[in-house]
N, C-alpha and C positions, 0 to 999 in steps of 0.2 A: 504494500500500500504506500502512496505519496502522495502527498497533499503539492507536491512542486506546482508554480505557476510555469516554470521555466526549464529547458534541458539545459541542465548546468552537469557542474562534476558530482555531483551526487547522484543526479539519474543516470549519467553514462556507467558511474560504478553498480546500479543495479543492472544494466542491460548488459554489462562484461559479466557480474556476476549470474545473470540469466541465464547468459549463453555458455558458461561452464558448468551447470549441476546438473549432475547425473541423469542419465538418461529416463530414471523411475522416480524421477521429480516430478509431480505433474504441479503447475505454476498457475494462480487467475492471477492477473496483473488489477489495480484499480486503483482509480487514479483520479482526479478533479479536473488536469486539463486533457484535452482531448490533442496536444503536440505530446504532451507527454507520456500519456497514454500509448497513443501509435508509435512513438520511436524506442520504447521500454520492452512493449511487447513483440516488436519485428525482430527483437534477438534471441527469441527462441520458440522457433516455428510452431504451430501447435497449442501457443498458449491461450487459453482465455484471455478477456481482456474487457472491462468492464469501465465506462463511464459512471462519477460518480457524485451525485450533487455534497459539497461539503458542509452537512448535518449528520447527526448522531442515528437520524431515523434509516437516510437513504443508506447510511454506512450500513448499520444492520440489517436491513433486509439484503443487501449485496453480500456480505459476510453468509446468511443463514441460502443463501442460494448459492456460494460455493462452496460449503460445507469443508474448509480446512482444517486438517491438523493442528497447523501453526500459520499464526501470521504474521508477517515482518515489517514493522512498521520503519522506514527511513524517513529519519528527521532530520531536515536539512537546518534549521534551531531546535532549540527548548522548545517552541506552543507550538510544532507540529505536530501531526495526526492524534489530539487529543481528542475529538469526537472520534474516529475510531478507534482507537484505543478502547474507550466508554463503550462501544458497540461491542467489543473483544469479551470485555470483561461483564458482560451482561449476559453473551452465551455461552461463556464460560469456556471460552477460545484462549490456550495459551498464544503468546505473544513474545515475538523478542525485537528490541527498542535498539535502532543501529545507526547514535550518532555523528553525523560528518562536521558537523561546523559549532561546536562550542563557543557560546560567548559568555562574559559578565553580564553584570545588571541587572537579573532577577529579584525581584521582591522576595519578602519572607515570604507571603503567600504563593510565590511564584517557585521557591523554592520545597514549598510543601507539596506542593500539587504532584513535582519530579520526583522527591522520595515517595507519593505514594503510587506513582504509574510505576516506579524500580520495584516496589516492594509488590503490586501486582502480576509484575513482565515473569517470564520464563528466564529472561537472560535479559541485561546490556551489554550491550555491544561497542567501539569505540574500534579507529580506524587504525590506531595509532597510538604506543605509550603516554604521551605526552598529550593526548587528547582524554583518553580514558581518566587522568588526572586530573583535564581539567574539567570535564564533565560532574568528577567526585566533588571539586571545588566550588563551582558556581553552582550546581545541583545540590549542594548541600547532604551530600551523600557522604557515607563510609568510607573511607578509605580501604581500595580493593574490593569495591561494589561492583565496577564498570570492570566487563575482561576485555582483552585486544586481540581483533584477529585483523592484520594489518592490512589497507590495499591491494590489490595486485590487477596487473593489469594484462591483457596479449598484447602479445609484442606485433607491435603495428605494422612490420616490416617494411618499413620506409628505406628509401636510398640515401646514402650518406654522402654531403656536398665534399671532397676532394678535398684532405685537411691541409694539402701544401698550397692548394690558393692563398697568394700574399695577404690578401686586403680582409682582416676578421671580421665575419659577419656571425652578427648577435640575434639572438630570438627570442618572444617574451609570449608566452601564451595565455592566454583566458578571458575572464570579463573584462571589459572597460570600466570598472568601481574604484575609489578609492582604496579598497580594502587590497587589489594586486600591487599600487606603488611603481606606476607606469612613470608616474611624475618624476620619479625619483630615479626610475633610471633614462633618463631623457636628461635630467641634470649630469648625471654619471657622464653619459655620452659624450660631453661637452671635454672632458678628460681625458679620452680615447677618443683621438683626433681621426686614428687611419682604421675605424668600425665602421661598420653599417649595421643597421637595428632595423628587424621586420617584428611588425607589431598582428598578432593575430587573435582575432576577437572583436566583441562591440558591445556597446554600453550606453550608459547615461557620458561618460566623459571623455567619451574621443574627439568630440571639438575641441573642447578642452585641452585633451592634451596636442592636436593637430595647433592648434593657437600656440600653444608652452612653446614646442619642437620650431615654429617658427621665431618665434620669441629669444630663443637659445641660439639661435641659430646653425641646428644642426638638420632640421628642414631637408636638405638635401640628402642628408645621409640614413632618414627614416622612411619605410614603405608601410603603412598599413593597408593590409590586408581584408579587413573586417572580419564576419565570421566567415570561417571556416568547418569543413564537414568532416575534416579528418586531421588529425596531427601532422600526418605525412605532409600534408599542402605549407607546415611549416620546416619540421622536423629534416625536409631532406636537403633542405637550404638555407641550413645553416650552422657555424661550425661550434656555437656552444647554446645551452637555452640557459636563460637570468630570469631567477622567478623572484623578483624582488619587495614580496608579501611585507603588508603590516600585521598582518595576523589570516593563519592557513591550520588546518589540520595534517592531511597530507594528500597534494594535491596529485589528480591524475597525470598530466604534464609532463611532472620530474619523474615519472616513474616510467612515463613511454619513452620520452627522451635518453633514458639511462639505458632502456631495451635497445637502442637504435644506436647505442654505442656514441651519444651525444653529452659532453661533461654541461655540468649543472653550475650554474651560479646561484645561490639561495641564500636568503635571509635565516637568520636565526628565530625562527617563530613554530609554533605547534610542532611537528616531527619531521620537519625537515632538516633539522639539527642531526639525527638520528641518521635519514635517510641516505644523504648527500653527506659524504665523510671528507673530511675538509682535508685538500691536499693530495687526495686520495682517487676521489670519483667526481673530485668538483673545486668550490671554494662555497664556504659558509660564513657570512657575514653581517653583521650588525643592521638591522633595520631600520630606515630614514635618515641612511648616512651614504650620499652621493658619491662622498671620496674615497671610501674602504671598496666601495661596490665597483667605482673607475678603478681602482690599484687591481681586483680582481681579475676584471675581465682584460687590462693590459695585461696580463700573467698569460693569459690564453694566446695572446698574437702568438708565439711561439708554437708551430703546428707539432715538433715534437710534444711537448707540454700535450696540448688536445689529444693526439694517438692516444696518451699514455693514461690520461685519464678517460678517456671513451673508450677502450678497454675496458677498463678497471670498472666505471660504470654497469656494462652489458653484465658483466661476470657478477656484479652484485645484482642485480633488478633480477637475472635468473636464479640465482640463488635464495633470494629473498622475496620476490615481491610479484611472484606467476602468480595469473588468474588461476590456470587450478589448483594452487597452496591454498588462495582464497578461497573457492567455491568448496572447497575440500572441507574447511573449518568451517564454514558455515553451513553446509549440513550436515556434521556433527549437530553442530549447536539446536541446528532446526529436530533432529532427531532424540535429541536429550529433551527439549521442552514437549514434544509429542509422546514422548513416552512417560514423562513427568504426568500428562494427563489420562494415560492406563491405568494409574497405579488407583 
């Protein structure tokens, strides 16, 4: 279930997770928008797929007419699918609660509401150590409430732009929001004189930042793209990706990127810390700080430097962070709260 208005990174991780669980999964997809719907369910042939008006009543009669084992609610915040959830917990539907994007500012009330949908769920779920934390934090929850079954993505198999091209071209993927820190690397740019920056995505703030970029005057050396339908349309043209977040859980991006043998530039924010090992498979860097993030990605002109870290990348995201490790854990998980309601 997703209450999404929008295909972002949290619906693409249910449609990757779709299209890897096991064959004698059988899946209804429901959903409130009718984009989200259609692109959630076309990844795994077969599945139900139900429009759903977002009320407690339409949620349960949709619920008692696919009659599941378990349901999976993806909250893309804290106040998602709280009417189904209430629909869950009325036919006595276990449930497990799998957050992507943690934030502060919950009320006390707001934080009783999430210990009592935890203390009703089968399982929570969290994307990533350092989210699962902060879930226990702003949710107001126990420490060691929230488990983690991490990300994982297929590896996109995109072509990889030629690392001995002289002129470093940079890549930045996702929404156009303040929340990625476009702005921020647009100022960096101005420091890395011989980049080019392809920007891929769209928003509320791409005039904004199309205005910044001419403003800086680095204009000629940025191409935005808009949105885009596959990573690959960035991924194979270009020789590192800079996810320059103010605050991220663990974003899809750096994890196809890292598959595609592409080193990472990141901020230190939610489990990118983690993910992108600094020196290693990337550089990890201070968030809202132009200058650390320009020293970074000059480190990259050096096309040895890039081989050696897009390497090192590929051999961690396979090792670590495959779509079937995920779809793996997560029917366990779905399996344990289904049989929590046998007993």
């Amino acid at each position: 279930m997703t209450d999404a208005r929008e295909f972002g990174g949290a619906e693409r991780f249910l449609a990757n997770l779709l299209g890897a669980l096991p064959g004698d999964v059988a899946v209804t997809v429901l959903a409130t928008s009718p984009v989200v719907l259609a692109r959630v369910a076309d990844a795994r042939p077969g599945t139900s797929a139900e429009l759903v008006e977002d009320r407690a009543g339409p949620f349960r009669r949709a619920l008692r007419r696919a009659a599941p084992d378990v349901v999976h609610l993806n909250l893309i915040a804290f106040p998602s699918c709280r009417r189904a959830a209430a629909a869950a917990v009325s036919l006595g539907l276990p449930f497990v609660l799998v957050d992507h994007l943690p934030n502060p500012g919950l009320t006390w009330r707001g934080r009783a509401v999430q210990r009592l949908l935890t203390r009703s769920s089968a399982a929570r779920v969290a994307v990533g150590r350092t989210a699962a934390r902060d879930v226990e934090r702003y949710g107001g929850l126990r420490p060691g409430t929230v488990q983690v079954i991490p990300n994982g993505v297929p590896d996109p198999g995109c072509g990889v732009l030629d690392r001995r091209t002289s002129r470093l071209v940079l890549g930045t993927l996702g929404r156009l929001e303040p929340q990625k820190g476009v702005d921020v690397l647009l100022r960096a740019l101005v420091a890395v004189p011989d980049a080019e920056l392809v920007v891929a995505g769209d928003g509320s703030q791409r005039t904004a930042l199309e205005d910044l970029a001419a403003e800086l005057g680095v204009a000629g050396r940025v191409r935005f793209l808009g949105a885009v339908d596959s990573p690959c349309a960035l991924l194979g043209s270009v020789h590192a990706l800079v996810q320059p977040s103010r605050w991220e859980a663990m974003p899809l991006a750096v994890l196809e990127a890292m598959h595609c043998g592409v080193p990472v530039v990141a901020t230190n924010v939610g489990d990118l810390g983690d993910v992108v090992q600094d020196g290693r498979t990337g550089f990890v860097v201070a968030a809202e700080d132009p200058v650390v993030l320009a020293a970074a990605c000059r480190d990259l002109a050096d096309p040895l430097v890039r081989e050696r870290l897009g390497h090192n990348a590929r051999v961690r995201a396979r090792e670590s962070y495959s779509v079937a490790a995920m779809a793996a854990s997560y029917d366990a998980a779905y399996r344990r709260a289904a049989a929590r309601r046998l007993r």
